[in-house]
mmCIF file of the N, C-alpha and C atoms, coordinates in Angstrom:
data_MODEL
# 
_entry.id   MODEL 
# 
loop_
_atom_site.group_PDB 
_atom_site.id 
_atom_site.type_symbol 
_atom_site.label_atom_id 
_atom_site.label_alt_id 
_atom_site.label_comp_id 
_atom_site.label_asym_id 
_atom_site.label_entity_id 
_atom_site.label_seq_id 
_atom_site.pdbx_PDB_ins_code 
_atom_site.Cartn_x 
_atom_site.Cartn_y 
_atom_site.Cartn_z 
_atom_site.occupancy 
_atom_site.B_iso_or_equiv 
_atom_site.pdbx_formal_charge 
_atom_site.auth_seq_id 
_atom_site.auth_comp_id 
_atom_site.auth_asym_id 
_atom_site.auth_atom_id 
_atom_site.pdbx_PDB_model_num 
ATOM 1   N N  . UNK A 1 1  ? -6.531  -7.762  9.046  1.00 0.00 ? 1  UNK A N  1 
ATOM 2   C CA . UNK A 1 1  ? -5.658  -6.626  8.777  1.00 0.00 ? 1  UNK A CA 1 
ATOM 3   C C  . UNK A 1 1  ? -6.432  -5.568  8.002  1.00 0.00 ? 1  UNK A C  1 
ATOM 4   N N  . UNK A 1 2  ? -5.504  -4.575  8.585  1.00 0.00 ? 2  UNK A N  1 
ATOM 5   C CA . UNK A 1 2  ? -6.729  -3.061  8.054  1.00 0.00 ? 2  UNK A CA 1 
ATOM 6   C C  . UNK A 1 2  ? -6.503  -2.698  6.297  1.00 0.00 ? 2  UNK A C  1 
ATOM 7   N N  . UNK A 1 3  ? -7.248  -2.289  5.420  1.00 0.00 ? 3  UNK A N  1 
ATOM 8   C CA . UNK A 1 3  ? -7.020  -2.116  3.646  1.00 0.00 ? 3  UNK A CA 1 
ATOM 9   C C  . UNK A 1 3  ? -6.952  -0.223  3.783  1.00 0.00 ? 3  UNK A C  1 
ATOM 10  N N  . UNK A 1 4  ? -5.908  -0.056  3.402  1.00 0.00 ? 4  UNK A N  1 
ATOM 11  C CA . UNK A 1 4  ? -5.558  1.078   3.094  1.00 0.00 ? 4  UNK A CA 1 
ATOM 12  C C  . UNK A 1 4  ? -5.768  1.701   1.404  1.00 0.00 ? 4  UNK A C  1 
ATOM 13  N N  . UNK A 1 5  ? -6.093  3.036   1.619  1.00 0.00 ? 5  UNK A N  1 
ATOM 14  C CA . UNK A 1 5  ? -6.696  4.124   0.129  1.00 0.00 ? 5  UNK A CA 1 
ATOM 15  C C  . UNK A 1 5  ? -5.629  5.018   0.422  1.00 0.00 ? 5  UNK A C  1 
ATOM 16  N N  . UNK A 1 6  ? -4.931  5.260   -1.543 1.00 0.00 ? 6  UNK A N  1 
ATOM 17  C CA . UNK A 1 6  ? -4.638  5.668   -1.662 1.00 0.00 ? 6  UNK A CA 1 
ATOM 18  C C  . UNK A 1 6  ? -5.246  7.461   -2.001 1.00 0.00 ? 6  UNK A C  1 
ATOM 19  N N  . UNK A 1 7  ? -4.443  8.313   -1.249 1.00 0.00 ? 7  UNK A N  1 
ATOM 20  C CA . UNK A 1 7  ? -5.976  9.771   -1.181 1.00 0.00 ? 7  UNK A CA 1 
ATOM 21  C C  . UNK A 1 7  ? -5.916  10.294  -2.502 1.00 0.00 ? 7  UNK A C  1 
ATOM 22  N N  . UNK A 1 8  ? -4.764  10.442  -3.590 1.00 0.00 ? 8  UNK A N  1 
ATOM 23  C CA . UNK A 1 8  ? -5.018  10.784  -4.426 1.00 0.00 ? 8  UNK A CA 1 
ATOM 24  C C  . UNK A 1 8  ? -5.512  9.895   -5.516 1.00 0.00 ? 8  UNK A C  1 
ATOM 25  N N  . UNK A 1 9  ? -5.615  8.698   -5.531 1.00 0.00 ? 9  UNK A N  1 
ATOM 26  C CA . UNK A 1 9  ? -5.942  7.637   -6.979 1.00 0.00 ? 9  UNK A CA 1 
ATOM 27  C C  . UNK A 1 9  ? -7.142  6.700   -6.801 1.00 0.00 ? 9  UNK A C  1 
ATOM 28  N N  . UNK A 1 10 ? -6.359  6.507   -4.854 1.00 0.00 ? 10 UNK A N  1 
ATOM 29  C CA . UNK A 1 10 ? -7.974  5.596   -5.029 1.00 0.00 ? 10 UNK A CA 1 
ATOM 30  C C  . UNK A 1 10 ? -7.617  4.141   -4.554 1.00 0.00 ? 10 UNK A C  1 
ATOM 31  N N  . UNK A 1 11 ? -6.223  3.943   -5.229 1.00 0.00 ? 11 UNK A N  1 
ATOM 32  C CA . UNK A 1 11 ? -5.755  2.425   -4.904 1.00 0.00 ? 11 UNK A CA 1 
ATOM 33  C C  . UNK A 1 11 ? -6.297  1.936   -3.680 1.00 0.00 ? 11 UNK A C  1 
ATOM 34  N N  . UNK A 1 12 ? -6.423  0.331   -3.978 1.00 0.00 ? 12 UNK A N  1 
ATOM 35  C CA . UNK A 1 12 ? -6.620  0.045   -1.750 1.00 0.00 ? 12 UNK A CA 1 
ATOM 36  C C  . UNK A 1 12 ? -5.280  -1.268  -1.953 1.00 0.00 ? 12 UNK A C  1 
ATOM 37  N N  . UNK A 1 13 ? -4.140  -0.834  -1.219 1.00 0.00 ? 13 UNK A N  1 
ATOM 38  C CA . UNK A 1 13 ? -3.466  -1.961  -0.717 1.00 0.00 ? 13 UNK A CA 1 
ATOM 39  C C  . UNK A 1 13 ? -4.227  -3.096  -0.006 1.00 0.00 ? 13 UNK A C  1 
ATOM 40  N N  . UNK A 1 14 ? -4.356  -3.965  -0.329 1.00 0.00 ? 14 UNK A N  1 
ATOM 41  C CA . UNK A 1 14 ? -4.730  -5.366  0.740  1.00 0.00 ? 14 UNK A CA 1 
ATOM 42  C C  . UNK A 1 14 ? -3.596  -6.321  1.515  1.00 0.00 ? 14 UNK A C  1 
ATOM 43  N N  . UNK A 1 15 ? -3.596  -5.990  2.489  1.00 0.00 ? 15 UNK A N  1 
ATOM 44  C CA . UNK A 1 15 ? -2.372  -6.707  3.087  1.00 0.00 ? 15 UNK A CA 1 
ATOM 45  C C  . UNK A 1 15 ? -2.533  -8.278  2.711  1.00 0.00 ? 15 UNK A C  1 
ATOM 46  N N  . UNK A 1 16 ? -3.590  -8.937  2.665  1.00 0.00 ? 16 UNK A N  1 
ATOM 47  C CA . UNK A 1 16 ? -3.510  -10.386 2.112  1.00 0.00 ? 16 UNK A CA 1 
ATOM 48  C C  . UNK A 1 16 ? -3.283  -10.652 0.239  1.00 0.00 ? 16 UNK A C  1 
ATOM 49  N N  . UNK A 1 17 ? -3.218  -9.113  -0.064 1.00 0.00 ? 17 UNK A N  1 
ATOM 50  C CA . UNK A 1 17 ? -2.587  -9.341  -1.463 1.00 0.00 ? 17 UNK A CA 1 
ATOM 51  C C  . UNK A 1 17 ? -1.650  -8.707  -1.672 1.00 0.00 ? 17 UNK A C  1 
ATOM 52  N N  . UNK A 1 18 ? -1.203  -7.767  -0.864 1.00 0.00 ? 18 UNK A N  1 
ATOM 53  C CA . UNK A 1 18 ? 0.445   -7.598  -1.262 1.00 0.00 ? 18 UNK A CA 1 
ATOM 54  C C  . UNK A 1 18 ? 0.858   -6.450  -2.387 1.00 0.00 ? 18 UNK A C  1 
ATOM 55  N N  . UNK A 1 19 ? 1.977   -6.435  -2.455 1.00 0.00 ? 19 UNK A N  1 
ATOM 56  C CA . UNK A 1 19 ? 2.173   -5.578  -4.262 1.00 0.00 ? 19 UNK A CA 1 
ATOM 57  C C  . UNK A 1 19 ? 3.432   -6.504  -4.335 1.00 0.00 ? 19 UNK A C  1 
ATOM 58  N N  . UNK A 1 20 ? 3.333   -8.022  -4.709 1.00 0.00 ? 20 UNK A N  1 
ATOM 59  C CA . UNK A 1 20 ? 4.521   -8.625  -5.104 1.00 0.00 ? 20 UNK A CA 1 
ATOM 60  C C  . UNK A 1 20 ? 5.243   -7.710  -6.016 1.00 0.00 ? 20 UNK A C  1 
ATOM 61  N N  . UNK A 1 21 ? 4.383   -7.300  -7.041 1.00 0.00 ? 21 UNK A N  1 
ATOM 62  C CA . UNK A 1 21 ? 5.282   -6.723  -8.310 1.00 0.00 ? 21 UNK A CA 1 
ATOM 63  C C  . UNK A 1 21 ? 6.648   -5.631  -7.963 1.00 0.00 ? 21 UNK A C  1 
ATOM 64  N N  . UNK A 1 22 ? 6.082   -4.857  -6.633 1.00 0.00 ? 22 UNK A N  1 
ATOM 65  C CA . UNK A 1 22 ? 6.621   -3.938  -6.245 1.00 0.00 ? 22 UNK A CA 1 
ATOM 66  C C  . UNK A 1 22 ? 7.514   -4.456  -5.058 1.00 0.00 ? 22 UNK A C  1 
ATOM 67  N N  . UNK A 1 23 ? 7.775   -5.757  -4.273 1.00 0.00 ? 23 UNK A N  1 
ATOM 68  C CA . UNK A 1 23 ? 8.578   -6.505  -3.298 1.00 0.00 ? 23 UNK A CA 1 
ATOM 69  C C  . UNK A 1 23 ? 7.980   -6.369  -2.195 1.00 0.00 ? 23 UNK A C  1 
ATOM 70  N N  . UNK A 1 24 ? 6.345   -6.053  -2.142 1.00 0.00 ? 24 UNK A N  1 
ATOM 71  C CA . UNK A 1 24 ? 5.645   -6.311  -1.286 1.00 0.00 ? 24 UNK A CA 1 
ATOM 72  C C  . UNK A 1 24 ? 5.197   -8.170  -0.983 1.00 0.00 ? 24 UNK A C  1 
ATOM 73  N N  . UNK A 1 25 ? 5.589   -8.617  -0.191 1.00 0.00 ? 25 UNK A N  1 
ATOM 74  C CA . UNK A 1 25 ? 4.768   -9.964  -0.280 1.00 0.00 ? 25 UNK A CA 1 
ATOM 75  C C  . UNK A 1 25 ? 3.380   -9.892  0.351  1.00 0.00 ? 25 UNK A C  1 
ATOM 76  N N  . UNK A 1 26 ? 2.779   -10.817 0.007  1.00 0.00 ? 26 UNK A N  1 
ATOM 77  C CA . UNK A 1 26 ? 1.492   -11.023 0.244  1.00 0.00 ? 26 UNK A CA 1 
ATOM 78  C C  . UNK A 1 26 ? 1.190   -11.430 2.118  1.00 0.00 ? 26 UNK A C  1 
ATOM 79  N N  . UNK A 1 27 ? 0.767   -10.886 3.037  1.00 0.00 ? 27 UNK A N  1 
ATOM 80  C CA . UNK A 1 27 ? 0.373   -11.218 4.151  1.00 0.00 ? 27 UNK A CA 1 
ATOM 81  C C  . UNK A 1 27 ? 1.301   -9.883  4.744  1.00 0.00 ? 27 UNK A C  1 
ATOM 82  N N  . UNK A 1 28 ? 1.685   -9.015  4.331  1.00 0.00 ? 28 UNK A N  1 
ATOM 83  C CA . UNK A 1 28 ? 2.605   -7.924  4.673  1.00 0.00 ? 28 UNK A CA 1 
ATOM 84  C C  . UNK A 1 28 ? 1.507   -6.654  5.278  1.00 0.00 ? 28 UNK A C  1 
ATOM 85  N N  . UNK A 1 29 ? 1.347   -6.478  6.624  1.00 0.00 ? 29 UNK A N  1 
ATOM 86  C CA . UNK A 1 29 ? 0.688   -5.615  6.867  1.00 0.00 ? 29 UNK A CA 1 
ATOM 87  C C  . UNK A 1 29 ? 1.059   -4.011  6.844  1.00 0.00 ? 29 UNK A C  1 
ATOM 88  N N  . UNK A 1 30 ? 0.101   -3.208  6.397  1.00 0.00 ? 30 UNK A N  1 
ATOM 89  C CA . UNK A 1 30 ? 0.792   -1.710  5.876  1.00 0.00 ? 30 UNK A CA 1 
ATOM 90  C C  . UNK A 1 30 ? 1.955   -1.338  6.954  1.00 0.00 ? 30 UNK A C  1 
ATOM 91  N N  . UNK A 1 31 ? 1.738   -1.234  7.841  1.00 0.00 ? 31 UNK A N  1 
ATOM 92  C CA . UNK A 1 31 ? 3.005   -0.682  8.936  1.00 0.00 ? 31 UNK A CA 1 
ATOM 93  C C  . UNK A 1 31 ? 4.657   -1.165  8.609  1.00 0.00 ? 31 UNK A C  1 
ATOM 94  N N  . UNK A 1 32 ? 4.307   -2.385  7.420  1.00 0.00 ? 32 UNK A N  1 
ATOM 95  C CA . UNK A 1 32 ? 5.563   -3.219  7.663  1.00 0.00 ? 32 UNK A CA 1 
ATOM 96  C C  . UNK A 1 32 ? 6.016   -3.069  6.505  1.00 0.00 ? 32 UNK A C  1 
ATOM 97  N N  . UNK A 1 33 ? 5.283   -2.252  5.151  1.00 0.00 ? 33 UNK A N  1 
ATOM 98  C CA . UNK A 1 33 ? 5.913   -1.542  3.984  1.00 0.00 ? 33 UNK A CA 1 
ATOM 99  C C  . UNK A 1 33 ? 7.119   -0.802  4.418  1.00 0.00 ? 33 UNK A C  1 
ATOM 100 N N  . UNK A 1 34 ? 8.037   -0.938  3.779  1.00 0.00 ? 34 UNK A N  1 
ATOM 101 C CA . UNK A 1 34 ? 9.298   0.374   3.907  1.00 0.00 ? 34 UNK A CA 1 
ATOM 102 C C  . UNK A 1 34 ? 8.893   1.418   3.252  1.00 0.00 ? 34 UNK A C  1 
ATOM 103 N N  . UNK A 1 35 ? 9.197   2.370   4.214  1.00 0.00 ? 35 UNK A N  1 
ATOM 104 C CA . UNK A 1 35 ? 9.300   4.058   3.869  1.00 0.00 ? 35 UNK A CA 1 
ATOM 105 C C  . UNK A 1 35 ? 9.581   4.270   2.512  1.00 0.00 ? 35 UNK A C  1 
ATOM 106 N N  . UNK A 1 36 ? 10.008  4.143   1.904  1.00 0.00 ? 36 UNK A N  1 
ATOM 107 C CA . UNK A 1 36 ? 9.658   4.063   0.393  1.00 0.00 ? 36 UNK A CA 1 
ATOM 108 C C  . UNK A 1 36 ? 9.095   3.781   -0.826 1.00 0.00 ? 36 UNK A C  1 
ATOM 109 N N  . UNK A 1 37 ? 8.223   2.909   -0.242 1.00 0.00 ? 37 UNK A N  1 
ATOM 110 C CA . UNK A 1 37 ? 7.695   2.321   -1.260 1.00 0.00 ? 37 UNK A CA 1 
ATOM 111 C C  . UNK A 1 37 ? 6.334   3.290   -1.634 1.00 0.00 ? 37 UNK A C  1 
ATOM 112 N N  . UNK A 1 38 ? 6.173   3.250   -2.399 1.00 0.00 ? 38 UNK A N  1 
ATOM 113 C CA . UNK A 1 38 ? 4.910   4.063   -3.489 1.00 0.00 ? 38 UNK A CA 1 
ATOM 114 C C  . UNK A 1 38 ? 3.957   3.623   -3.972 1.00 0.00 ? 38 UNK A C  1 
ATOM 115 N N  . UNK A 1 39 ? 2.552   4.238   -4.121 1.00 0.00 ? 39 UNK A N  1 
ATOM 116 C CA . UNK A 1 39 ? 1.464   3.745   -4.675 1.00 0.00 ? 39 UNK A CA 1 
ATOM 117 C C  . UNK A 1 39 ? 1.683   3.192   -6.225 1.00 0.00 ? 39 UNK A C  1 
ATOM 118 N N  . UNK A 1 40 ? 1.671   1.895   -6.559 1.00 0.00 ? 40 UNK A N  1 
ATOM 119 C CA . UNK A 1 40 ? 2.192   1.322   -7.718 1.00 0.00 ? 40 UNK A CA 1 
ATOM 120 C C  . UNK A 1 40 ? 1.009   2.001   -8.725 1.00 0.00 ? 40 UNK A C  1 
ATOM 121 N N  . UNK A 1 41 ? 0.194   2.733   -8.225 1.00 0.00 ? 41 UNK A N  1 
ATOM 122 C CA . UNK A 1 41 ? -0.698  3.422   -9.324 1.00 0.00 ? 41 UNK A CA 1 
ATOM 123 C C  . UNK A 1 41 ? -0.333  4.634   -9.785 1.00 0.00 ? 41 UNK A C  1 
ATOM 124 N N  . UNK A 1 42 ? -0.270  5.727   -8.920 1.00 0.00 ? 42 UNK A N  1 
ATOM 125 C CA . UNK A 1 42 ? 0.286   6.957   -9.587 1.00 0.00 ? 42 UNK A CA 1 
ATOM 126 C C  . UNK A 1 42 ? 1.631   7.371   -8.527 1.00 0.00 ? 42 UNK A C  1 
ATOM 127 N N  . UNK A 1 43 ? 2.624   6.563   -7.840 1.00 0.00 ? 43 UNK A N  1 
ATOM 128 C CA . UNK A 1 43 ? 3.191   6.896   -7.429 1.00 0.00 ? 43 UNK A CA 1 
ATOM 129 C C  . UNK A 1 43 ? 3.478   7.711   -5.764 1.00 0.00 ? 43 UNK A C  1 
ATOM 130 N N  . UNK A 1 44 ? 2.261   8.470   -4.900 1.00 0.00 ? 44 UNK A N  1 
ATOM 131 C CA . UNK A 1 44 ? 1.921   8.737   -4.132 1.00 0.00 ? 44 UNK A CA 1 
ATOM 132 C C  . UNK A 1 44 ? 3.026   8.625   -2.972 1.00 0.00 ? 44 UNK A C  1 
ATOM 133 N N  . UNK A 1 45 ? 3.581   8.738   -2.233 1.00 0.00 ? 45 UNK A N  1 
ATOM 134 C CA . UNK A 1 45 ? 4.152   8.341   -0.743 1.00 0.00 ? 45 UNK A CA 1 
ATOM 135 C C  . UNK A 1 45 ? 3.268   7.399   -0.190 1.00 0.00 ? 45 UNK A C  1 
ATOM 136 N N  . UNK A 1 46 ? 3.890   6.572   0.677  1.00 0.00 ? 46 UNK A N  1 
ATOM 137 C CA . UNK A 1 46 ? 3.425   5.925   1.503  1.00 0.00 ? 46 UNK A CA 1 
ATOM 138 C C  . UNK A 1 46 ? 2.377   6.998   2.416  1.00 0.00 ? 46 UNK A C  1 
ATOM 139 N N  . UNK A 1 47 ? 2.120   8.086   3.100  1.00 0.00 ? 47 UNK A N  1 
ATOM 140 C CA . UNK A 1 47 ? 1.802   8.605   4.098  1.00 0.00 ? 47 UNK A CA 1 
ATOM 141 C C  . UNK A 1 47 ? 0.234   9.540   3.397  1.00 0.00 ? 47 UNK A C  1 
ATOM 142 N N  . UNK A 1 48 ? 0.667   8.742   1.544  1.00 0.00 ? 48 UNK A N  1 
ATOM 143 C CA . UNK A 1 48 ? -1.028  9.385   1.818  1.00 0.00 ? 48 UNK A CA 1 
ATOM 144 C C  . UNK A 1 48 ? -2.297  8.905   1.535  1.00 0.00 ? 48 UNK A C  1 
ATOM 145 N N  . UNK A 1 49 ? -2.068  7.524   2.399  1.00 0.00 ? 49 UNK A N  1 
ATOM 146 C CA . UNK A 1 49 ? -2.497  6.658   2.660  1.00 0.00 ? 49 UNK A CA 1 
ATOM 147 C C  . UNK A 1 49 ? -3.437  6.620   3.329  1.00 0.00 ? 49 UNK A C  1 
ATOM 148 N N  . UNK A 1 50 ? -4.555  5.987   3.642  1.00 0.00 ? 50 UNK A N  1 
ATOM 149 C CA . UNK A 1 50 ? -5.749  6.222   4.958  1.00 0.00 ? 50 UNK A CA 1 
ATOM 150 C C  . UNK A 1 50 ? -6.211  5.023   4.905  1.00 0.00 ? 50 UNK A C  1 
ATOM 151 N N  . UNK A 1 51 ? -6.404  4.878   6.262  1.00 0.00 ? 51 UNK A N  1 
ATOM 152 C CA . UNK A 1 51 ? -7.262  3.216   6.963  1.00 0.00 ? 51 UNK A CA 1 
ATOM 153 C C  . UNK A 1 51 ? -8.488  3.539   5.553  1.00 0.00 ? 51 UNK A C  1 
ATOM 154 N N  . UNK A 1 52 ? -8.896  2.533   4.977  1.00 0.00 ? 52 UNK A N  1 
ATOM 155 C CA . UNK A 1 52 ? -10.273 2.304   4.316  1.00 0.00 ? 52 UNK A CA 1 
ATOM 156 C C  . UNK A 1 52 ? -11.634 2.175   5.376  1.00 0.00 ? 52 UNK A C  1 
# 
């Protein structure tokens, strides 16, 4: 599964790690985040996001 950057902070989601904290589970590939959810670093949208 593909690791997504966040464009303004930097974050990289890892789909084999998830953002439990945030009700992401772990093995959750980016496509399958809900439209809402946010970069648990500075907040960001989902969409400004980019394949790593």
């Amino acid at each position: 599964m593909e690791r997504y950057v966040c464009g303004p902070c930097g974050y990289v989601y890892d789909p084999e790690v998830g953002d439990p904290d945030n009700g992401v589970e772990p093995g959750t590939p980016f496509a399958d985040i809900p439209d809402d959810w946010v970069c648990p670093v500075c907040g960001a949208p989902k969409d400004m996001f980019e394949v790593e």
